[in-house]
C-alpha positions as CSV (number, residue, x, y, z in Angstrom):
1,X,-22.7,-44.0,-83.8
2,X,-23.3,-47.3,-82.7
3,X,-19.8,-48.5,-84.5
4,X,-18.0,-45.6,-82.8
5,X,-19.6,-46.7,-79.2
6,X,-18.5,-50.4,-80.1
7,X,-14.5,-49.0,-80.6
8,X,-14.0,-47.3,-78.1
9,X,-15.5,-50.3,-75.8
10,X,-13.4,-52.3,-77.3
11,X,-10.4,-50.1,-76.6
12,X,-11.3,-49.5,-72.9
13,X,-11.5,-53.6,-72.9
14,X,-8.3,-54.0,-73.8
15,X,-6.7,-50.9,-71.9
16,X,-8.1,-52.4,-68.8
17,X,-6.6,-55.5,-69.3
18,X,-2.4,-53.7,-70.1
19,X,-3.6,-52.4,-66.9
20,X,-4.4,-55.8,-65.0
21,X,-1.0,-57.0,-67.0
22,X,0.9,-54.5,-65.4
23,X,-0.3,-54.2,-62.3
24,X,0.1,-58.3,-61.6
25,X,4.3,-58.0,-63.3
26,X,4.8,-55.1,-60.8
27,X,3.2,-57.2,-57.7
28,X,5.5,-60.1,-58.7
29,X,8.6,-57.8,-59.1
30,X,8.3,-56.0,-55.6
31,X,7.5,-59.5,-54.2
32,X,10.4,-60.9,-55.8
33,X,12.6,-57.3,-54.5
34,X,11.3,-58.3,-51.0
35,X,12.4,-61.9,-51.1
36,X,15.8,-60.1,-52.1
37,X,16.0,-58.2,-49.4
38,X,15.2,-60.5,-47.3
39,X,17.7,-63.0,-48.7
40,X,20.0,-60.7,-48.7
41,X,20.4,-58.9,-44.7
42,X,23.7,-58.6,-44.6
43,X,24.4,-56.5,-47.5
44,X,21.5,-54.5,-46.7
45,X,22.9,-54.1,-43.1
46,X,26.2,-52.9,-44.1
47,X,25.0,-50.2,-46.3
48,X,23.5,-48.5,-43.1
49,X,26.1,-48.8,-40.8
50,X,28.6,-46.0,-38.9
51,X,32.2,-46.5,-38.2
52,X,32.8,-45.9,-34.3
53,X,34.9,-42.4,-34.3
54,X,37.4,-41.5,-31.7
55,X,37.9,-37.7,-31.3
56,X,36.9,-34.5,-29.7
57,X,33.2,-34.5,-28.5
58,X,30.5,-31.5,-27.3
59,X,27.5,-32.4,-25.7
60,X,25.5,-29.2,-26.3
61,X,21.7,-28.8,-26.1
62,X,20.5,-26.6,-28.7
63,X,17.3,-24.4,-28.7
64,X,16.0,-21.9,-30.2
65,X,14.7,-18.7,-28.4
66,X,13.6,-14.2,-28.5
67,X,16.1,-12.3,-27.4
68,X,14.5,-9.6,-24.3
69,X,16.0,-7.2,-22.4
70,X,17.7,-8.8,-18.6
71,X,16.7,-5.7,-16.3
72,X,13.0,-3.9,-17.6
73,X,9.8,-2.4,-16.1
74,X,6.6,-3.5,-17.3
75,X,3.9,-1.2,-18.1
76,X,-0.1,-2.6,-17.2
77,X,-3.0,-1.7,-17.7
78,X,-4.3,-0.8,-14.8
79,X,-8.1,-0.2,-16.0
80,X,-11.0,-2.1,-14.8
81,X,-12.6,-4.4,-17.4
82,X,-11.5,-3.6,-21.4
83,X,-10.9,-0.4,-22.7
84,X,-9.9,1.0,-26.1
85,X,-6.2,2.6,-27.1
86,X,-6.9,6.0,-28.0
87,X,-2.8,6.7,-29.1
88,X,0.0,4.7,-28.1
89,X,3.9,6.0,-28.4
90,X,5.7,4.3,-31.5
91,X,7.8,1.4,-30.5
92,X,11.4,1.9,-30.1
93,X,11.0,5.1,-28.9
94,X,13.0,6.2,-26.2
95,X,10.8,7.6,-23.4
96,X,11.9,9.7,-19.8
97,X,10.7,9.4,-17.0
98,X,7.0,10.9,-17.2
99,X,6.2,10.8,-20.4
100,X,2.8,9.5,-22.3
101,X,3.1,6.3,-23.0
102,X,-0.8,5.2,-23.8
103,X,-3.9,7.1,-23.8
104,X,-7.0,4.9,-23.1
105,X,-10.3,5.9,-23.8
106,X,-11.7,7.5,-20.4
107,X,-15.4,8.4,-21.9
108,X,-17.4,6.1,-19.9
109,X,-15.9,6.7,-16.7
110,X,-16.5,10.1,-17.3
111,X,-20.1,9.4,-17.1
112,X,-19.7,7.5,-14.5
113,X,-18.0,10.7,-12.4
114,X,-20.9,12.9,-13.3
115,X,-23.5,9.9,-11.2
116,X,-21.2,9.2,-8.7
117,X,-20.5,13.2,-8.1
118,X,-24.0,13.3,-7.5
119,X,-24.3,10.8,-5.4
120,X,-21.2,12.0,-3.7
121,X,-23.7,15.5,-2.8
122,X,-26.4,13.9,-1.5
123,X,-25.1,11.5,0.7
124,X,-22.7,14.8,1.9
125,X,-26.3,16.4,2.7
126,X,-27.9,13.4,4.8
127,X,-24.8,13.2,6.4
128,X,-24.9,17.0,7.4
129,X,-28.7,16.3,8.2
130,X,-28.1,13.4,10.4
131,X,-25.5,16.1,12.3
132,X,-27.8,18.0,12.9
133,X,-31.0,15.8,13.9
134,X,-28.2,13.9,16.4
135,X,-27.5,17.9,18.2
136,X,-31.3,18.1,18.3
137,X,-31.9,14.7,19.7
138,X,-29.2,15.2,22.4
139,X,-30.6,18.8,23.1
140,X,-34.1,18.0,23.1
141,X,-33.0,13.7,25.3
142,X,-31.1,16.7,28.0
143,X,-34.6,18.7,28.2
144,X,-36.5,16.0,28.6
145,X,-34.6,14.2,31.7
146,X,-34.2,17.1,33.6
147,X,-38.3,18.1,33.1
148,X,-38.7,14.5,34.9
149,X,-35.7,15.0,37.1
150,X,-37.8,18.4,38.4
151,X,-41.0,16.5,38.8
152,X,-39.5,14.2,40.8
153,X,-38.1,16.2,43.0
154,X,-41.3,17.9,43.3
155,X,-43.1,14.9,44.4
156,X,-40.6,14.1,47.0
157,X,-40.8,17.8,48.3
158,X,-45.2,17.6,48.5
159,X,-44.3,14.0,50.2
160,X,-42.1,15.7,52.9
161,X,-43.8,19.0,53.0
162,X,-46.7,16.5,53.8
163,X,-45.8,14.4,56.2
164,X,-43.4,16.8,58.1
165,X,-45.5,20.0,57.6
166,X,-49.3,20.3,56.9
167,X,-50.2,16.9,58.5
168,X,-48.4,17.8,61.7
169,X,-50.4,21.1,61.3
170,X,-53.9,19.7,60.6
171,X,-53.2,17.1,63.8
172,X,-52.2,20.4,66.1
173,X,-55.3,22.0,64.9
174,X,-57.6,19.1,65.1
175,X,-56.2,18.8,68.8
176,X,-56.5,22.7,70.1
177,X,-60.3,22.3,68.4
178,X,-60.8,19.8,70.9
179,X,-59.2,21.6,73.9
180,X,-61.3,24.5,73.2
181,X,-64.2,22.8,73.0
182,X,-63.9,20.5,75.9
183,X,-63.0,24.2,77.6
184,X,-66.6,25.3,75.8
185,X,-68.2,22.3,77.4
186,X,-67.2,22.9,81.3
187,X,-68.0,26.5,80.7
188,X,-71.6,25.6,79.3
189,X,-71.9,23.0,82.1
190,X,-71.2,25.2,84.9
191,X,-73.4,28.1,83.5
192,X,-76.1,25.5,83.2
193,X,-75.8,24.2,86.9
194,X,-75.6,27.6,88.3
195,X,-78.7,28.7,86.2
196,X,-80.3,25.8,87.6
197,X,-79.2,27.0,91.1
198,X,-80.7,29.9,90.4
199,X,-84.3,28.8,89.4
200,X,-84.8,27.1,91.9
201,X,-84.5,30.3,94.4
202,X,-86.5,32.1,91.6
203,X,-84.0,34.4,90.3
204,X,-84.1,33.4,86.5
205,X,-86.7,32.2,84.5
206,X,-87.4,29.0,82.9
207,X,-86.7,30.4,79.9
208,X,-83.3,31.6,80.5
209,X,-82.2,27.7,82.5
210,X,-83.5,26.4,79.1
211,X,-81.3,27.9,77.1
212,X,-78.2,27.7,79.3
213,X,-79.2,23.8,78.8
214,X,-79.2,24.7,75.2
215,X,-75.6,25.9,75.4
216,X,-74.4,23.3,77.1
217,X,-75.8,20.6,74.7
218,X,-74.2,22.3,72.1
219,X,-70.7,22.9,73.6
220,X,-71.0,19.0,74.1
221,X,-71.8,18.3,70.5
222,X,-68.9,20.6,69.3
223,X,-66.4,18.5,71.5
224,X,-67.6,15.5,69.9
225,X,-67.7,16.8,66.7
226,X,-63.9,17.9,67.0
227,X,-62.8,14.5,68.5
228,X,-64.7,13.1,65.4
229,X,-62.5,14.9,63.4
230,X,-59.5,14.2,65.1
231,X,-60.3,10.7,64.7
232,X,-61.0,11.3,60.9
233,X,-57.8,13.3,60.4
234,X,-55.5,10.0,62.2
235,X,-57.4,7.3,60.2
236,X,-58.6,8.0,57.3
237,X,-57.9,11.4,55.4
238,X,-54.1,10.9,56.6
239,X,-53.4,7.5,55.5
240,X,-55.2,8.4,51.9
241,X,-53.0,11.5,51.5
242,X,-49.7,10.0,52.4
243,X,-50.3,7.1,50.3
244,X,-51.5,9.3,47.7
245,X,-47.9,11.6,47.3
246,X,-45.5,8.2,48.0
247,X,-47.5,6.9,44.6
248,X,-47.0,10.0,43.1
249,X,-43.5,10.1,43.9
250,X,-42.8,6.5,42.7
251,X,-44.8,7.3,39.1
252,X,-42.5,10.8,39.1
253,X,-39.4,8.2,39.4
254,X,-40.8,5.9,37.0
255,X,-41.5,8.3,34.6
256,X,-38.0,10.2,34.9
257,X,-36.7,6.2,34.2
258,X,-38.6,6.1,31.0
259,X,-37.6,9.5,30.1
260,X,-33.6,8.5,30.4
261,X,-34.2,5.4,28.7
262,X,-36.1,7.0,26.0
263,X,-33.4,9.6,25.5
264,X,-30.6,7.3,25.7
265,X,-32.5,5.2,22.8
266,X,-32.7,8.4,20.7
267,X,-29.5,9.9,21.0
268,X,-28.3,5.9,20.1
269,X,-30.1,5.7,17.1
270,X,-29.4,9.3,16.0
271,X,-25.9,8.1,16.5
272,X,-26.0,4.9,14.3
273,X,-28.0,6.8,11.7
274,X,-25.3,9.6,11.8
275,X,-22.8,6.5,11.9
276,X,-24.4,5.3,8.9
277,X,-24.7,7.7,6.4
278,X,-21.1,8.8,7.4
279,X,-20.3,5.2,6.3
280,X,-22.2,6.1,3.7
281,X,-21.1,9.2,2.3
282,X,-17.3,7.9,2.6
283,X,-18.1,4.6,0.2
284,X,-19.6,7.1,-2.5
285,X,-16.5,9.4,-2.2
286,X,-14.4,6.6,-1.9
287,X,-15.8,5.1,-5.4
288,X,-15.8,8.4,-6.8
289,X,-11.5,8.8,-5.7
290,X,-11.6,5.2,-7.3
291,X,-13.1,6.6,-10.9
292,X,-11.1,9.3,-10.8
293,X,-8.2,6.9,-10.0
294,X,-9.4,5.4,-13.1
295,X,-9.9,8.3,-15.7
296,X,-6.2,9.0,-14.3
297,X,-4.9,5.5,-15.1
298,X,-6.4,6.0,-18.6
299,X,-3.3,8.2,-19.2
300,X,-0.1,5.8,-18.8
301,X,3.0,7.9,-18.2
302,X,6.4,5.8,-17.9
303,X,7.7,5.0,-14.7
304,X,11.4,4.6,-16.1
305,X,13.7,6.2,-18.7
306,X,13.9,3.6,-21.9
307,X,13.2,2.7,-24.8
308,X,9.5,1.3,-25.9
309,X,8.9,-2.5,-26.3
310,X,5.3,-3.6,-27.3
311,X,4.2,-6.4,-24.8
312,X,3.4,-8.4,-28.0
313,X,6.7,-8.5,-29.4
314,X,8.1,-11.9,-30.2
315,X,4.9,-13.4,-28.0
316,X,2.7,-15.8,-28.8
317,X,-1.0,-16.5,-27.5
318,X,-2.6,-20.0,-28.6
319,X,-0.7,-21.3,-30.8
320,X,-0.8,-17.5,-33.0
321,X,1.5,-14.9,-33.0
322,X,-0.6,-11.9,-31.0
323,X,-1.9,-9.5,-32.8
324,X,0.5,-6.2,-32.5
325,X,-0.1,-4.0,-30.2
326,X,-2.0,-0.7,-32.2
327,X,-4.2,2.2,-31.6
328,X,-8.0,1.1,-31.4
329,X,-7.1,-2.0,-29.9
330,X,-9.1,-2.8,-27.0
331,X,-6.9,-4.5,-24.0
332,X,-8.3,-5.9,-20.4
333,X,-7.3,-5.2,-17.1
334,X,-3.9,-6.3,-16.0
335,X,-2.5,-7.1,-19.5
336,X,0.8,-6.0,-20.6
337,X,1.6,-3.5,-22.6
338,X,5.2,-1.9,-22.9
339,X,8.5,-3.3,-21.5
340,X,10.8,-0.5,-20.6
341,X,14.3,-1.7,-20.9
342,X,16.2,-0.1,-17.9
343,X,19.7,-1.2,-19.1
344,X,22.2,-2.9,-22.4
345,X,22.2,-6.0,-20.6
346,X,20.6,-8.6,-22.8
347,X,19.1,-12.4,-22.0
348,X,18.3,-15.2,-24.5
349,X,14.6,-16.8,-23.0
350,X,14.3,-20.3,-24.7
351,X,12.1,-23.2,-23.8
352,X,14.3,-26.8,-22.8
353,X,12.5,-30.3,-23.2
354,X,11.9,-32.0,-20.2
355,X,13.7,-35.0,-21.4
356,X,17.2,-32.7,-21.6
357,X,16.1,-31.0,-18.9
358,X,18.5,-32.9,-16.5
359,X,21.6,-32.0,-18.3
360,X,21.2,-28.5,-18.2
361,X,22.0,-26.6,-14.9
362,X,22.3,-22.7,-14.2
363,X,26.0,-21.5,-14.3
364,X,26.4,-23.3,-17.8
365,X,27.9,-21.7,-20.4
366,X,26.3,-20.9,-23.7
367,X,26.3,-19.8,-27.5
368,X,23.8,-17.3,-28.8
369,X,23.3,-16.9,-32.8
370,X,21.2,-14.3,-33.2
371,X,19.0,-14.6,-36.8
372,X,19.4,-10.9,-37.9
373,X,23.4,-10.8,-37.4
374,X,24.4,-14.5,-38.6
375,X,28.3,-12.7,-38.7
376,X,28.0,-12.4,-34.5
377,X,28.1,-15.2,-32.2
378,X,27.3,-14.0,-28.4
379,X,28.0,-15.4,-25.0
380,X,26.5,-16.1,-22.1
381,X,25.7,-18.6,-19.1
382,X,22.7,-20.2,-18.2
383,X,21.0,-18.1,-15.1
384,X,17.6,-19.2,-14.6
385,X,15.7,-22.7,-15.1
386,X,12.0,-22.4,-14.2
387,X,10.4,-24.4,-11.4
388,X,7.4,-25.5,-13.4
389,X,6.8,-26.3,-17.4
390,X,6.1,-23.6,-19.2
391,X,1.6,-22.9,-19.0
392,X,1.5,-21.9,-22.3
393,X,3.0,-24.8,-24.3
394,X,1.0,-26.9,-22.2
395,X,-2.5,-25.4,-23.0
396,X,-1.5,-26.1,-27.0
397,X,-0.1,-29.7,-26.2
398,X,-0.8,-31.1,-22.1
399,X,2.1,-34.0,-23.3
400,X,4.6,-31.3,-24.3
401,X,6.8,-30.5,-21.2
402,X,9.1,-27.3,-21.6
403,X,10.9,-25.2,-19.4
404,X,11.7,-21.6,-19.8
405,X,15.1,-20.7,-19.7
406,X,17.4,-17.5,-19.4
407,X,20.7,-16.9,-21.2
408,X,22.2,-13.8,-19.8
409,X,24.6,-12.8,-22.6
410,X,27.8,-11.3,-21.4
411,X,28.8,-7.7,-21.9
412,X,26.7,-4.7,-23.3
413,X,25.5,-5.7,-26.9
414,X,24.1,-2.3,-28.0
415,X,22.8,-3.9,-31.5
416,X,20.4,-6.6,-30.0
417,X,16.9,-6.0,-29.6
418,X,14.2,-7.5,-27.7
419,X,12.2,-9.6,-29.2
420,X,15.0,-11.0,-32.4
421,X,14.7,-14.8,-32.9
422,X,17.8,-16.3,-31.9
423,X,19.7,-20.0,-31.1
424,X,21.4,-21.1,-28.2
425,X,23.7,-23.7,-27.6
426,X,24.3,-24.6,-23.8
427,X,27.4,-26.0,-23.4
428,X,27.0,-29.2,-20.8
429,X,30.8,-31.0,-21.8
430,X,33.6,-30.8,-23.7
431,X,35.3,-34.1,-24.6
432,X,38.6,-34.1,-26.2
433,X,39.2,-37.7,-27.3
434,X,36.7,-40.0,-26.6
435,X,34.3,-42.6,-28.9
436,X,31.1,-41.7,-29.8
437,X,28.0,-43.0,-32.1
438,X,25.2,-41.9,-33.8
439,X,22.4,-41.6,-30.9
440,X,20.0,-43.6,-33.2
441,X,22.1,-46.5,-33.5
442,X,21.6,-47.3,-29.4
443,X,18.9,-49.5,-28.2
444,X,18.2,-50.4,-25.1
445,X,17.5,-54.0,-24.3
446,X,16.0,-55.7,-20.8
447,X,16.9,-51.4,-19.8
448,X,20.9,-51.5,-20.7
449,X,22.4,-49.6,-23.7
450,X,23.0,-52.1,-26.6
451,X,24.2,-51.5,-30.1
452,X,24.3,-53.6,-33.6
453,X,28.0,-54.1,-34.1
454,X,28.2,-55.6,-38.3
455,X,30.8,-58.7,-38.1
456,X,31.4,-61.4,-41.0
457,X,28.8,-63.4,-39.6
458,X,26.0,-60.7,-39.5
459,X,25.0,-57.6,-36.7
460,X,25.4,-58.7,-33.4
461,X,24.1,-57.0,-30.2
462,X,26.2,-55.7,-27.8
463,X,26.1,-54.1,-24.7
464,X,28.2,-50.4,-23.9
465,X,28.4,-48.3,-21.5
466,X,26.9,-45.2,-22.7
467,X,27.6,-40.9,-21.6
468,X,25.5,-38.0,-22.5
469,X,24.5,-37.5,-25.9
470,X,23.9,-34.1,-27.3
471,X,20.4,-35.3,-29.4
472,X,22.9,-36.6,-32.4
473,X,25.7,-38.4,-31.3
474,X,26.2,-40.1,-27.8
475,X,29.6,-40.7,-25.7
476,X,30.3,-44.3,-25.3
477,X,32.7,-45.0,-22.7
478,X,33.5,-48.9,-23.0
479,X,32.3,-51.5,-25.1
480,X,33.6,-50.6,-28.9
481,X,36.8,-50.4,-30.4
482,X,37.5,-47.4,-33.0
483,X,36.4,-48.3,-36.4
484,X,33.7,-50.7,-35.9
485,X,30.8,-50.6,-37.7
486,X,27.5,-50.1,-35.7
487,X,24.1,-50.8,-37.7
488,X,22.5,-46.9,-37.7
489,X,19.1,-48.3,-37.7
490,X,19.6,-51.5,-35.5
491,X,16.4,-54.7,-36.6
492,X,13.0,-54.8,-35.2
493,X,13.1,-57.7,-32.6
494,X,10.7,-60.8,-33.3
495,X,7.6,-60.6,-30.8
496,X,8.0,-61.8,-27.3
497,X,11.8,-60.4,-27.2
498,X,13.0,-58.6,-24.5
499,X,12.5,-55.4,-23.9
500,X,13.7,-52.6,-26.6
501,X,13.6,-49.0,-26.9
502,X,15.5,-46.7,-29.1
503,X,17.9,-44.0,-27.6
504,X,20.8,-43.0,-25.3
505,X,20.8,-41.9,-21.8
């Protein structure tokens, strides 16, 4: 074993070194090839060189592109939040006006109908409630005013009946008290001096003057007892009665102010409460209309006669062709679904480079090759440019600037259908006889077209004056003759040359 293990080190020695060997003969040879081609420019030069040619020219800009339909109703989902396709219609079907197109799952807003019918009822019954407690506020606000309306009037009537009537009354009274006693008072008086008269001649007694004196002292007490009264009538039980009813009138009037205050105030609130759950009631039965709205959208009937065309056909979504469009599926609100075509008339949608983009203008005319009918070439003319670069390209690359285009192809092309891949060339010139070179051969240099013209002495620079290109060859219109020889991949300048870039106009 060891003798075996001493071989095959022994071989592995000297395999390693045929290795070294060869590895240090192939370094020298591709040195020795580079010193070649370095010694040797010129012939190097010449084998990658293009004759200038002289003949007809297109400038074209070709891209490739779907093929959709140019007039078409799109059909939405129109269903809050994500729901589930339940059965969709076969693409390529041709639909009328009316029929199915999608059914989308309506279970859950079915729930939602049964809470919101619900709710629907009982904000109808605190609405009728509210009705009713506003008539009884009203009826009961009217009661109340006119109670304190009648008490007021009351008040003012005991004030007048007061001061007009029963005081006037009471003073009359108090007065003829005191006329009929001052009357009481002579009579007593002159009784007493003729009973004096007649003691004195002895025809009374004692007895009887005394109590004619009697009499007479009392009939003088009674008159001062009704002046007394007068007096208390005028100054005292007058002024406390009169002052009395005016305060009871002014409460009556304060009260019947609190009362229409306090009735306006309830028949106000009865009214914003009624107000309110009117609001009320009409935002449930507006959100129940709006789930019914929506179990109605779950059944999507076509708007237009045509002929179905899943949303997803020939589309892209990040960078991924979307997945078809298929029962199960669930899909958001707003997303599309089916294109309806509404007429023959076909377009060509294709995305241009912004660097082209300013050779291309609507009104162009155009080639379409369509992939599944290479026999058939269509055409058309350039109708649309967009404004901005296309979102979605620029979500997969921000440097990558493209703008969607429309083709609309000419005639009716009854075979096309949307969503075939397809090429278009736009036509920007036709030259009949004019030079041209490879667009790779053209540099520019301090910012003017130059090209790498092979003579006997080597490639030498020289500036043209340079049309469009159409991405392969370029229009020159001065500078070359026919026939010369332009370097197709022109030399790296040494550093600290002016400046260089590749490419035509």
């Amino acid at each position: 074993m060891q003798t075996n293990s001493k071989k095959n080190a022994w071989i592995d020695l000297i395999t390693m070194r045929y290795a070294i060997a060869a590895g240090a003969i192939l370094a020298v040879l591709l040195m020795a090839g580079i010193l070649h081609v370095a010694g040797s420019r010129d012939d190097a030069q010449v084998g990658a060189t293009f004759p200038v040619r002289r003949g007809p020219l297109v400038i074209n800009v070709t891209e490739s592109g779907t093929i959709q339909s140019r007039e078409r109703v799109l059909v939405k989902s129109e269903v809050e939040g994500r729901t589930t396709i339940l059965w969709l219609v076969p693409e390529g079907t041709h639909v009328r006006q009316g029929d199915i197109l999608v059914e989308l799952d309506a279970s859950a807003l079915e729930d939602s109908k049964l809470d919101q019918q619900i709710r629907v009822h009982n904000a109808d019954a605190a609405y009728i409630r509210s009705r009713e407690t506003l008539e009884i506020t009203r009826n009961q606000a009217e009661a109340d005013v006119a109670r304190a309306e009648l008490e007021y009037r009351f008040a003012q009537l005991n004030l007048t009946k007061y001061l007009e009537g029963e005081y006037p009354q009471e003073l009359q009274r108090a007065e003829a008290d005191i006329t009929l006693a001052n009357e009481e008072l002579q009579r007593a008086i002159d009784k007493r001096n003729w009973s004096e008269r007649l003691a004195d001649e002895g025809y009374i007694t004692r007895m009887e003057l005394q109590a004619d004196e009697l009499a007479a002292k009392r009939a003088q007490i009674d008159m001062e007892l009704a002046q007394g009264k007068l007096e208390l009538l005028q100054e005292y039980t007058h002024r406390q009665k009169q002052e009395e009813l005016e305060s009871d009138v002014e409460q009556k009037r304060m009260a019947l102010e609190r009362v229409r205050r306090r009735a306006t105030a309830d028949v106000l609130q009865a009214e914003a409460d009624l107000r309110a759950r009117e609001s009320e009631l009409e935002r449930q039965q507006s959100r129940l209309n709006k789930i019914l709205g929506q179990i109605e959208k779950c059944t999507i009937r076509a708007p237009a006669d045509g002929m179905v065309v899943y949303a997803t056909t020939g589309q892209t979504r990040r960078g991924a062709t979307q997945e078809p469009l298929q029962e199960g599926q669930e899909v958001r609100e707003r997303q599309d679904l089916i294109y309806l075509p509404t007429a023959a008339a076909m377009m060509a949608e294709i995305s241009i480079h912004e660097s082209t983009l300013r050779k291309v203008n609507t009104g162009l005319n155009a080639r379409v090759r369509v992939d599944a009918l290479p026999d058939r070439e269509f055409r058309g003319r350039v109708a649309r440019i967009a404004v901005l670069p296309d979102a979605q390209h620029g979500w997969l690359n921000p440097d990558l600037k493209v703008f969607r285009t429309e083709i609309h192809l000419d005639g009716i092309a009854e075979e096309l259908r949307p969503g075939m891949s397809c090429r278009a060339d736009i036509i920007i010139d036709t030259y009949d006889d004019v030079f041209y070179v490879p667009v790779q051969s053209v540099v520019r240099v301090n910012g003017r077209p130059t090209v790498y013209v092979q003579t006997r002495s080597g490639p030498k620079p020289r500036v043209i004056e340079l049309g469009l290109d159409n991405n392969r060859m370029a229009h020159v219109i001065s500078g070359l003759e026919e026939g010369e020889r332009v370097l197709l991949n022109p030399p790296l300048e040494p550093a600290g040359s002016p400046e260089r870039s590749r490419g035509g106009q």
